[in-house]
C-alpha positions in Angstrom: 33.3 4.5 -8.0 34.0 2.6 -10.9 31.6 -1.0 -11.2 32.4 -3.4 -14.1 29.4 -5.4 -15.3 29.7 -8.8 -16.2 27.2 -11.1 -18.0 26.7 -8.4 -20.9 29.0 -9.1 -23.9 27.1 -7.4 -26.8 28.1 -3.7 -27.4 24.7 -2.8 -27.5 24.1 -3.9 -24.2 27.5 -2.3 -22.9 25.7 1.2 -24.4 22.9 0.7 -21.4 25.3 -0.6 -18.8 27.7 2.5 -19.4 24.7 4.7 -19.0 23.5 3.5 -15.8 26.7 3.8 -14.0 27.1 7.2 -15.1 23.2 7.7 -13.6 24.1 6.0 -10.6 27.8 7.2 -10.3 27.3 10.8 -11.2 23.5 12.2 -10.3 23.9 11.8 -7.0 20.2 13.3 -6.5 18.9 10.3 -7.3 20.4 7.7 -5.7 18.1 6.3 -3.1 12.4 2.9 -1.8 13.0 -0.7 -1.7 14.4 -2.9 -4.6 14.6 -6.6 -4.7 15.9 -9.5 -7.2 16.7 -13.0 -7.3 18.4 -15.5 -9.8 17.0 -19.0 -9.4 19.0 -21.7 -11.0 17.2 -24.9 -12.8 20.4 -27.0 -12.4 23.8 -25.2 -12.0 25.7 -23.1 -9.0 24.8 -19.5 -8.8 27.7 -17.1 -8.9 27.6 -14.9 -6.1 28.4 -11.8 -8.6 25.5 -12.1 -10.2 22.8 -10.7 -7.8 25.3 -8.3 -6.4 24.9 -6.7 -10.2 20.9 -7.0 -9.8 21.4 -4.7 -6.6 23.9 -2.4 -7.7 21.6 -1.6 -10.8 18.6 -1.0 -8.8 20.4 0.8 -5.5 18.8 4.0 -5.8 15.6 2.2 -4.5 17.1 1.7 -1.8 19.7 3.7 0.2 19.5 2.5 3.9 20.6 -0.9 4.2 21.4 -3.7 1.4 21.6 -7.3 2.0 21.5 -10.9 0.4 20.5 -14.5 0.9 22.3 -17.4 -0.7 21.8 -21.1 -1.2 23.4 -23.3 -4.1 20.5 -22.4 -6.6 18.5 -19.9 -5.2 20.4 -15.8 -4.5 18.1 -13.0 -3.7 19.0 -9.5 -2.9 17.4 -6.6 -1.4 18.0 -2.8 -1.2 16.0 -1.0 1.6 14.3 2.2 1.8 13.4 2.4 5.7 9.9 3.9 6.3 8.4 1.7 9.3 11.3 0.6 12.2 14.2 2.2 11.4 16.5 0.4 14.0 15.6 -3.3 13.8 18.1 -5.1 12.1 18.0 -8.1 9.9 15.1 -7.2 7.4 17.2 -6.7 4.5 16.1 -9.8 3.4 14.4 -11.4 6.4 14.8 -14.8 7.5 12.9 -17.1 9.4 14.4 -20.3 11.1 17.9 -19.1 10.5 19.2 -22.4 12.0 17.4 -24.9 10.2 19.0 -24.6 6.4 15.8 -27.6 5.0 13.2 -24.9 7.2 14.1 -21.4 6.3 11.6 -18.8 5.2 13.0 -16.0 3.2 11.6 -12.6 2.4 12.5 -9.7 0.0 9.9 -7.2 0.0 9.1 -4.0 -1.7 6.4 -1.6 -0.4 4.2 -1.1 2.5 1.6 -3.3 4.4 -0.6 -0.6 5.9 -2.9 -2.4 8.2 0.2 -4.3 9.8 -0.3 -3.2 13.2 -3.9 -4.8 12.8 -2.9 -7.8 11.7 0.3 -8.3 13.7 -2.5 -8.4 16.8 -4.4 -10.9 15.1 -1.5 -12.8 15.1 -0.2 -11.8 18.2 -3.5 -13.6 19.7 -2.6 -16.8 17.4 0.4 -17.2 19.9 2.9 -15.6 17.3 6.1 -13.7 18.9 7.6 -10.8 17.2 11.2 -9.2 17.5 10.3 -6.1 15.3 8.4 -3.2 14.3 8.4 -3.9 11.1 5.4 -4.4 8.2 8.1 -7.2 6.4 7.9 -9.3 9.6 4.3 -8.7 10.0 4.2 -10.1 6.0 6.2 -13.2 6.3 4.3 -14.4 9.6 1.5 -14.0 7.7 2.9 -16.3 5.3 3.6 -18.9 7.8 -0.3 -18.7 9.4 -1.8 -18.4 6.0 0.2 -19.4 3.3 -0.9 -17.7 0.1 -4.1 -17.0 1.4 -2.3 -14.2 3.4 -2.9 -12.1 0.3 -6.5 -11.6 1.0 -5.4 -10.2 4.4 -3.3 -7.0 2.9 -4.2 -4.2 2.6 -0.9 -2.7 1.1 1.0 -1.5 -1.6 3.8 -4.4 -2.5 5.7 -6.7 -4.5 7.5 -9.1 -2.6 8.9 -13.1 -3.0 9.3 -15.3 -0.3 11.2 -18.3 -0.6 10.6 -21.1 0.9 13.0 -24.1 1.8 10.7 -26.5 3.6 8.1 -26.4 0.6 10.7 -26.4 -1.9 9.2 -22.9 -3.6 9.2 -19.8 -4.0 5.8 -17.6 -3.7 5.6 -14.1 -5.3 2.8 -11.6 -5.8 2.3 -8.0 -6.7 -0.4 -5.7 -5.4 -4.2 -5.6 -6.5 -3.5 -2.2 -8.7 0.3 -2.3 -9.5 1.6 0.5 -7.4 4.7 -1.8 -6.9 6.7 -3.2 -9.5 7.7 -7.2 -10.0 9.4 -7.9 -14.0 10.9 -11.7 -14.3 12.8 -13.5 -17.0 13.6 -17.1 -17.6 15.1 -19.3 -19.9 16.1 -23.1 -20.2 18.8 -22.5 -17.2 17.3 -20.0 -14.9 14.5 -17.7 -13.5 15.4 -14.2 -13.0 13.0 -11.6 -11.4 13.3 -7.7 -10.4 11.7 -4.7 -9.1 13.0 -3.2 -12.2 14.1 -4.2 -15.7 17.1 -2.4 -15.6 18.6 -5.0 -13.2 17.2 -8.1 -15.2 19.2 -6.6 -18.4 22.4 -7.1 -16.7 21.9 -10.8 -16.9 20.7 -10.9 -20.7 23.6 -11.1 -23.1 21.6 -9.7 -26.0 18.2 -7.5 -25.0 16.2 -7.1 -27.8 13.8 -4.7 -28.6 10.2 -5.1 -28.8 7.8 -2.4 -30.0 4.2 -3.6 -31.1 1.4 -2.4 -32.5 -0.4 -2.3 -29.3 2.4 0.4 -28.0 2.5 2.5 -31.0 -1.3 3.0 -30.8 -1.9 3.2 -26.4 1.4 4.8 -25.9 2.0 2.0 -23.1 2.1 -1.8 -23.0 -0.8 -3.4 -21.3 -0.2 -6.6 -20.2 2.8 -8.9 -19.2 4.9 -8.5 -22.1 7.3 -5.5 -22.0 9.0 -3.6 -24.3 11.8 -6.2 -23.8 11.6 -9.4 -25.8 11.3 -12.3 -23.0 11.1 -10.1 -20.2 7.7 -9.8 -18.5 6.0 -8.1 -15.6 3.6 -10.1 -12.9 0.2 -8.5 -13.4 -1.4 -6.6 -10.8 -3.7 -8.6 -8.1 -1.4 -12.4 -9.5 0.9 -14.2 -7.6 3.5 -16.5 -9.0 4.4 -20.0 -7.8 8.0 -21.7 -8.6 8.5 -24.9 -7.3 11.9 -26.6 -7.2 14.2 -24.2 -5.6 16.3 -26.8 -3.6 15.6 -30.4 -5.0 15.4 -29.0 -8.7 13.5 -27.2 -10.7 9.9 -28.6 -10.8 7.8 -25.8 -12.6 6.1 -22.8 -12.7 2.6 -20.7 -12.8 0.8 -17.5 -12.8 -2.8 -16.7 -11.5 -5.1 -14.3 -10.6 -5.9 -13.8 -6.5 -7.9 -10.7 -7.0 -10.1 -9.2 -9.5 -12.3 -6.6 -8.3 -15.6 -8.0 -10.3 -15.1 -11.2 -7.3 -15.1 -8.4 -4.7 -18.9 -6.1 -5.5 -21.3 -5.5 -3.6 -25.0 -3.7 -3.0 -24.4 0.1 -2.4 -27.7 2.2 -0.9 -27.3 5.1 -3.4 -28.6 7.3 -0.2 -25.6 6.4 1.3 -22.6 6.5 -1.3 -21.3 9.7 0.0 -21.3 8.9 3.3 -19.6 5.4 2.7 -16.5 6.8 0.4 -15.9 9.7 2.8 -15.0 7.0 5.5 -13.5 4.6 3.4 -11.2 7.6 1.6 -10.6 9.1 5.5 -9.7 5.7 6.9 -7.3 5.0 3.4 -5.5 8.5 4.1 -5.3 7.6 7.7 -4.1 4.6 7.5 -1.3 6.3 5.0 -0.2 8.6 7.4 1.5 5.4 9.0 5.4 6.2 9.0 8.2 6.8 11.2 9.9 9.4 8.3 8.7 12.7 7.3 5.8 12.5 4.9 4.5 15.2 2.3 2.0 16.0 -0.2 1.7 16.1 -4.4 -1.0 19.1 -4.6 -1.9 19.8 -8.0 -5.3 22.1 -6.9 -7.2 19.6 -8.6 -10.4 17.9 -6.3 -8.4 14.9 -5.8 -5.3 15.4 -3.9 -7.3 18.8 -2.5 -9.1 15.9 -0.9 -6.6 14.0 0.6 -4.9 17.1 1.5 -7.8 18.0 3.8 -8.0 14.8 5.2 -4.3 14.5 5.5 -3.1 17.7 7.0 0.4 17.2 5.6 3.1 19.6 6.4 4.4 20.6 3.5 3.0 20.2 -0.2 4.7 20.3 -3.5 2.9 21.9 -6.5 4.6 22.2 -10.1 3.8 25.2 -11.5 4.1 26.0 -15.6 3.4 29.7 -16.2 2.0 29.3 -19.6 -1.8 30.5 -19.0 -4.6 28.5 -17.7 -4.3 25.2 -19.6 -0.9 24.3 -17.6 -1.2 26.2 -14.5 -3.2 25.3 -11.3 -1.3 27.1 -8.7 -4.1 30.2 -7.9 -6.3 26.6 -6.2 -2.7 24.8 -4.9 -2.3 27.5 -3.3 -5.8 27.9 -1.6 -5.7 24.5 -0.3 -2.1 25.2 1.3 -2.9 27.7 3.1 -6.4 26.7 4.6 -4.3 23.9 5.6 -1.7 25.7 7.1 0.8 23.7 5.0 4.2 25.0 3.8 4.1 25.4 0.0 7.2 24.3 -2.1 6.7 25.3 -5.7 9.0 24.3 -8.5 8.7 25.7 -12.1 11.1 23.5 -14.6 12.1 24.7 -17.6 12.4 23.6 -20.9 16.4 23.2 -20.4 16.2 21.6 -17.3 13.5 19.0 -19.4 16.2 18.5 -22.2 18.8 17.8 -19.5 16.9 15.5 -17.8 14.9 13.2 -20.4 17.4 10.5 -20.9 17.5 10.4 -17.0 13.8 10.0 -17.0 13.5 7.7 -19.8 16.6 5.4 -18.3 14.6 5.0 -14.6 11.0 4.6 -16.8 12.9 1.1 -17.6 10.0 2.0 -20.8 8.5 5.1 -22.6 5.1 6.4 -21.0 2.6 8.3 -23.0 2.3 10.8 -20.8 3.1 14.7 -20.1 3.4 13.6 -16.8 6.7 12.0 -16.4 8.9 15.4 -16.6 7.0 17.5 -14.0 6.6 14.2 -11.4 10.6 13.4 -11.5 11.2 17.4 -10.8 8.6 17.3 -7.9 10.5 14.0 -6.6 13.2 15.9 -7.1 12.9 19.0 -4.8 10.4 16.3 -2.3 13.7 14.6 -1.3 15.2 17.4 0.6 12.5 17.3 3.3 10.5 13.8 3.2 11.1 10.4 2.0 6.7 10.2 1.6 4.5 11.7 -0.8 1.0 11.5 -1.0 -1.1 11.6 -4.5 -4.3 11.2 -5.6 -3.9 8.6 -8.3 -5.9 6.4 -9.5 -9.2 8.5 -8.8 -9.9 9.2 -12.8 -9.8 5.7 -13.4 -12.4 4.2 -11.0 -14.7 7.2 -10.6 -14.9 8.8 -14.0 -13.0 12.0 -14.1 -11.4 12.0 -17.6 -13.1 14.5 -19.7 -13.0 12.4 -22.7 -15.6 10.3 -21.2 -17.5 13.0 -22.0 -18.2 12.1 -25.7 -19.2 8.4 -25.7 -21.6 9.2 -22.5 -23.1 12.5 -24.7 -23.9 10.0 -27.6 -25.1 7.5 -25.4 -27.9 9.7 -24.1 -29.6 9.5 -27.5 -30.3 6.3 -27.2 -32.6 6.7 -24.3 -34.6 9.7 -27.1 -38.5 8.1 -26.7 -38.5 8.9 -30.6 -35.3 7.3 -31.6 -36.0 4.0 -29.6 -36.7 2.2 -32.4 -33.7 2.9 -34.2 -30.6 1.7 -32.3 -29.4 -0.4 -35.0 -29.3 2.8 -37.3 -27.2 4.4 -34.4 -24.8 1.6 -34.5 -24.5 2.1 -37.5 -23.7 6.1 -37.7 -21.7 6.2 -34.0 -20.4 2.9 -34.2 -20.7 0.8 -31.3 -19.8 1.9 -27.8 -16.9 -0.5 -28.3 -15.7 0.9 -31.3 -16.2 4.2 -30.4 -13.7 4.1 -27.4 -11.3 2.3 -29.3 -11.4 5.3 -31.9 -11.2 7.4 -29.1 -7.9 5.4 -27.3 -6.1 5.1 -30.9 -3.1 7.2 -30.7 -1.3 5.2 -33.3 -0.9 4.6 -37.2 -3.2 1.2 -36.5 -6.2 -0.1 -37.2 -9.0 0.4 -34.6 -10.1 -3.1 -35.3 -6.2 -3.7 -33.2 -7.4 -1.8 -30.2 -10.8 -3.8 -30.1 -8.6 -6.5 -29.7 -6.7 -5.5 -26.6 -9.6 -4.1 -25.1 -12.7 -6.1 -25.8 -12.3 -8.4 -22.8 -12.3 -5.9 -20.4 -14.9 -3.3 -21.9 -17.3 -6.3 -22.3 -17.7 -6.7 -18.7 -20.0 -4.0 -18.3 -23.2 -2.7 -20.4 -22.8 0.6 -18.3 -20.6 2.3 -20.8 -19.2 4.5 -17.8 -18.3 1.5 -15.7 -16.7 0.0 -19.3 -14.5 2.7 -19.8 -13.3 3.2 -16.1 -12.8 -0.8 -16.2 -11.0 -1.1 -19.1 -8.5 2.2 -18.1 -8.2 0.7 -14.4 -7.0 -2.9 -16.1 -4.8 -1.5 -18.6 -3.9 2.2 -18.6 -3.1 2.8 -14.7 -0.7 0.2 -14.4 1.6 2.3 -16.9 1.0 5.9 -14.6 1.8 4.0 -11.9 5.3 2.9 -13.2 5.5 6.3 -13.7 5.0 7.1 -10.4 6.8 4.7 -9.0 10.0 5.2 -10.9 10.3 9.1 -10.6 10.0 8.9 -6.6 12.3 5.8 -6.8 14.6 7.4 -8.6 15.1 9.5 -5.1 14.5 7.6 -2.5 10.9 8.9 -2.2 7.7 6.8 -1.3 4.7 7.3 -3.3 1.2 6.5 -1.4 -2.0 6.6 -3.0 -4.9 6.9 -1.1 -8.0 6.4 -3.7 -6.3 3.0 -4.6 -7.2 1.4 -1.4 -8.4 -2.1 -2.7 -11.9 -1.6 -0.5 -12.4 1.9 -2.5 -11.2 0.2 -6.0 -14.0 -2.2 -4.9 -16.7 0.4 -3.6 -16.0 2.5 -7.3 -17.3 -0.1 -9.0 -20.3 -1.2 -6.9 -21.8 2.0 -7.1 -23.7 3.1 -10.7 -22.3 4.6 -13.6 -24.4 7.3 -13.0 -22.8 8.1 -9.4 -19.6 8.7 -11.3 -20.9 10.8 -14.2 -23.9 13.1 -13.7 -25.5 16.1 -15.7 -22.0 15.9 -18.1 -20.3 16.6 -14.5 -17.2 14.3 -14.4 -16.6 12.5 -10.6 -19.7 13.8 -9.3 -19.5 11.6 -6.2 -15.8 12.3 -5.3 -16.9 16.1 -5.5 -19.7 15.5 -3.5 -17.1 13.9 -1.0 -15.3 17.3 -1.7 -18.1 19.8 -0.9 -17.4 18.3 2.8 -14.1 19.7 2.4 -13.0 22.0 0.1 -13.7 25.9 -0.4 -15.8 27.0 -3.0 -13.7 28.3 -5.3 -12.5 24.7 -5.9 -16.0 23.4 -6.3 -17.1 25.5 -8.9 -14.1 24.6 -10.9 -15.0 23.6 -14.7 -11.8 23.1 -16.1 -10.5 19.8 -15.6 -6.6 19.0 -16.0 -4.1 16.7 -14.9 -0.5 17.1 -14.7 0.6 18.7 -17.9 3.8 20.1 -19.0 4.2 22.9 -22.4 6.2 19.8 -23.4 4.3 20.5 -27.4 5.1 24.1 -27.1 8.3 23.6 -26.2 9.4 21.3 -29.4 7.0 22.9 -31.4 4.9 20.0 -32.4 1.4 20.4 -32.4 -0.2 17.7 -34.0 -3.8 16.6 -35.3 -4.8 16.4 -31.3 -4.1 19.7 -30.7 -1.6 21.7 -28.0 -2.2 18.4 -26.3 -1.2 16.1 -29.1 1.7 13.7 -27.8 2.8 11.7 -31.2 6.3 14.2 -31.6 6.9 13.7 -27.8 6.5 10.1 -28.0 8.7 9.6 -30.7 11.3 11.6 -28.8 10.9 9.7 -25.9 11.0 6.4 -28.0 14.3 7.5 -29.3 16.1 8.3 -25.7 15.0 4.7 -24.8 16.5 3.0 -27.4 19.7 4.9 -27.5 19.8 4.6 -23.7 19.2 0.9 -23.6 20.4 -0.1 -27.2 22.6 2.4 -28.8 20.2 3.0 -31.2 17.6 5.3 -33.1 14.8 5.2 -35.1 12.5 7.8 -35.4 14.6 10.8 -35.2 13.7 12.4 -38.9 9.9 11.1 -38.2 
């Protein structure tokens, strides 16, 4: 089927919109998670149209129902992935009050609300009457007991907006880590938001580019502004307040309802282990909660070996590069799967099938992420959709415990300031090292830019903390997860696929960050308290593991671009990938003969 876009008049522009109806017309395998959007209007009529084009750009979110809400300045639109009540009808949006236009509550919602059954009784005993199954009812009652507040009640993976005619506003928010996705737009006639950019474009007459420093140096953007001039995303852990949705628009803010340095507390180092194994067992529990088939990302690595134990899927997905033991993890995969008594899918893609696929990749990415990562997780997500519409992964668990290697360094140098004989001298150390500050700044530069650019970005966050362990896992969790996440949530989006991640249960974001630095990293050992978790669990074999990987692809090998990092070193790649985006979104390139 053929579907014209309106509101893009800039041939640019008509470059991206011809691409993604070819994605969503042609690649069938990825047509299906939820997606919302919504166009409010500061003074004129909405055209009906409009959000219809939101949807349609984002439907592969969401293949099992699709649905809209109208009033004169206020459309929102929703495209539903069902994973909890699969028969009630009406949730795509939900509304409350149906007959009272001046008293409706409106809900588009993208995600899960794991502890709804909990929370549904708590508000079953508050006299509340329910007429579904579902988490998105369980959410807007919420709203109605609560109000914002309700926030500090889920325990969830979501973005979601509720408007709401008797106060005159709408309310958005967006998880505590960023597993779900919430962009926004707005200009002197209108507020625009979306689960992804791609369905924002379609309402921008002339996108334009924007490529800073601070990307050419992380690989990712870190905060609210995009690669998008004027479109930005909601922060993880914010909600957003818009006030004027009926009577006329009154104004707007962002602000922070979480931040885990609020949420600390005293750990008894004697019982650590202990209290992460229950909180990690009750996260994967509680993420077993579906009424559709539900499988498992096992890499071999501790992590999702972890939750794979806990979990008892039935079937795990491992991605398997044949290229010696820097790529390939399958000997432990396959341990794990079997102990389990899991069926094992494995897929091996190819460098052809990578070169097919990029500009797929890079078009559902909505932006370019500097990682390996992105290929192997849209293959998995790939194959995953022919049996389950769940997967289970383990990330987040580098981030808030310590497990990247290059960690390593800065902790190594840091031990010689505790030398008896050098105690005197720190100053001089300083001096020769560099600050811890500067030092990890070096070590995040991937970019032709200063250093003195990345102290910038990260300063604020690294600061927090004179445990240079907790620094580093602070200032990653704040800035450099957010981006794998998009990544994660766009390649299992792209088919229909639901991404849970266990470890970034907001009470074990807040437990990783009570505990010491020296809980995570101990002896040079990387994680040591998640593999003390693991030793409950996993074989031996495992355990006694010394490399340390993630998910890597022979992308280097394949284009022959080794580069002053090594096998490992992503500058070529990231050019390429720079490249597909902005002659997928723009018609353009730019670094081709780089």
């Amino acid at each position: 089927m053929k579907f014209e876009i309106g509101f893009a008049r800039n041939d640019k522009n008509r470059r991206f919109l011809t691409f993604y109806e070819t994605i969503n017309n042609n690649n069938k395998e990825g047509f299906f998670m939820c997606g919302i959007a919504g166009i409010i209007s500061k003074g004129e009529p909405l055209d009906f149209t409009r959000i219809q084009t939101m949807i349609h750009a984002i439907r592969h979110r969401g293949p099992d129902d699709v649905g809209f809400y109208t009033a004169p300045l206020a459309h929102l639109g929703m495209a539903r992935l069902s994973i909890i009540d699969l028969v009630s009808p009406g949730l795509c949006p939900l509304v409350y009050n149906n007959d009272k236009e001046e008293d409706k509550i409106v809900l588009v919602y993208n995600g899960e609300i794991y502890n709804y059954i909990e929370l549904r009784e708590e508000l079953c005993g508050k006299g509340y009457i329910f007429q579904t199954a579902s988490d998105s009812e369980v959410l807007l009652q919420a709203y109605r007991e609560w109000g914002e507040n309700c926030l500090d009640k889920l325990n969830g993976m979501f973005s979601f907006a509720i408007l709401d005619c008797h106060r005159d506003l709408l309310f958005a928010a967006r998880d505590r880590a960023g597993e779900k996705p919430f962009y926004y737009y707005q200009d002197e006639s209108q507020f625009i938001f979306a689960s992804e950019i791609k369905a924002i474009l379609t309402q921008i007459n002339i996108p334009v580019a924007n490529i800073p420093e601070e990307f050419q140096a992380l690989e990712y953007m870190s905060q609210e502004n995009t690669l998008f001039t004027g479109v930005k995303c909601l922060l993880p852990g914010h909600k957003l307040l818009y006030r004027g949705i009926v009577k006329g628009y009154k104004g707007w803010r962002c602000s922070e309802y979480w931040n885990v340095l609020d949420h600390l507390w005293d750990i008894d180092p004697e019982k650590a282990v202990d209290e992460l194994d229950a909180l990690l067992y009750s996260s994967v529990q509680l993420r077993l909660r579906s009424d559709v088939p539900l499988g498992l990302y096992l890499s071999g690595g501790l992590d999702s070996s972890i939750i794979a134990y806990m979990a008892k899927p039935k079937i795990c997905f491992s991605c398997n590069f044949p290229y010696g033991p820097k790529y390939d993890e399958l000997e432990f995969a396959s341990v794990v799967a079997k102990d389990i008594g899991a069926e094992h899918i494995i897929i091996r893609p190819t460098k052809e099938e990578f070169e097919r696929y990029l500009p797929n990749i890079i078009y559902h990415l909505d932006m370019p992420v500097g990682s390996f990562s992105c290929f192997p997780l849209y293959m998995l997500a790939k194959k995953a959709k022919e049996r389950v519409k769940i997967v289970l992964s383990g990330e987040g668990s580098d981030e808030l415990f310590g497990g990247y290697t290059r960690y390593l360094t800065l902790v190594h140098d840091q031990q010689l300031y505790k030398i008896s004989a050098l105690r005197n001298y720190k100053s001089l150390l300083d001096y020769y090292y560099g600050s811890p500050l500067e030092r990890f700044s070096r070590l995040l530069n991937r970019g032709a830019v200063s250093d003195e650019a990345i102290k910038s970005i990260i300063a604020k966050y690294f600061e927090q903390y004179d445990d240079i362990i907790h620094a580093m896992g602070y200032t990653e969790f704040k800035l450099m997860l957010v981006t794998l996440l998009q990544m994660e949530d766009r390649t299992s989006a792209a088919f229909g696929i639901e991404n849970r991640s266990p470890f970034l249960d907001h009470r074990i974001i807040e437990f990783a960050f009570s505990i010491s630095g020296g809980a995570k990293i101990k002896d040079m050992q990387t994680k040591f308290i998640v593999r003390e978790v693991a030793r409950r669990y996993l074989p031996k074999s495992l355990l006694e593991r010394k490399d340390k990987m993630g998910l890597v692809a022979p992308i280097t090998r394949w284009l022959h671009a080794t580069g002053k990092r090594g096998e490992f070193d992503r500058s070529v790649y990231n050019k390429l990938c720079l490249d597909t985006w902005l002659e997928v979104f723009f018609g353009e390139k730019r670094y081709a003969n780089i």
